[in-house]
Steps between C-alpha positions, in 0.01 A plus 500: 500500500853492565624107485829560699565725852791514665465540851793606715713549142681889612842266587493399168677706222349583186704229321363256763171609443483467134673163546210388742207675295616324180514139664168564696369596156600228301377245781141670553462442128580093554295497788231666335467259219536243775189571665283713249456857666662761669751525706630739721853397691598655821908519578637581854885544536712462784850569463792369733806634503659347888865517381707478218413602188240301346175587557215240562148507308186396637164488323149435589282475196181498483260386237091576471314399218150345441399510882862279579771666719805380440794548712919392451806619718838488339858622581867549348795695490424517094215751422338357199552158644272621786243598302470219264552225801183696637340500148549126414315406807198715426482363166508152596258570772267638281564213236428238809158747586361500114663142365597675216768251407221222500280714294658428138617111558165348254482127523394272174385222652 
């Protein structure tokens, strides 16, 4: 099974692409050893070019694993920024689903 698809990717270049497939990547791999299976993470794109010349990112991520869906929207003029805004939150959401960061704090009392 494929653990990244990237839906609505054909305005993306190929250096855009690998950029995006490389930081999906190396965040499925955190949030996999977050919550203990597989993951598969689904990444819309919509671009926004109104005037000027930047162009602005958005991103709609979405994460299912172990019977959980979960979903983060993100935004910026920056690219990678985008994509690890949009990251960050599904790693802390899945973090706040599984208490990981509880799970290792061992009490001698």
């Amino acid at each position: 099974m494929e653990e990244v698809e990237i839906v609505s990717g054909k305005m993306l270049t190929d250096e855009e692409k690998n950029l995006v497939n490389n930081l999906a990547k190396e965040y499925s791999l955190k949030i996999k050893r977050i919550v203990k299976n597989q993951v598969l993470l689904k990444i819309h794109f919509k671009e926004y070019k109104k005037e000027g010349t930047r162009k602005k990112y958005s991103l709609h991520v979405e994460a299912v694993f172990a019977g959980r869906i979960l979903n983060s929207n993100a935004w910026d003029y920056d690219l990678a920024r985008a994509v690890h805004k949009s990251m960050k939150k599904i790693e802390s959401g899945a973090e706040h689903a599984f208490h990981s960061s509880e799970q290792n704090n061992y009490s001698n009392d």
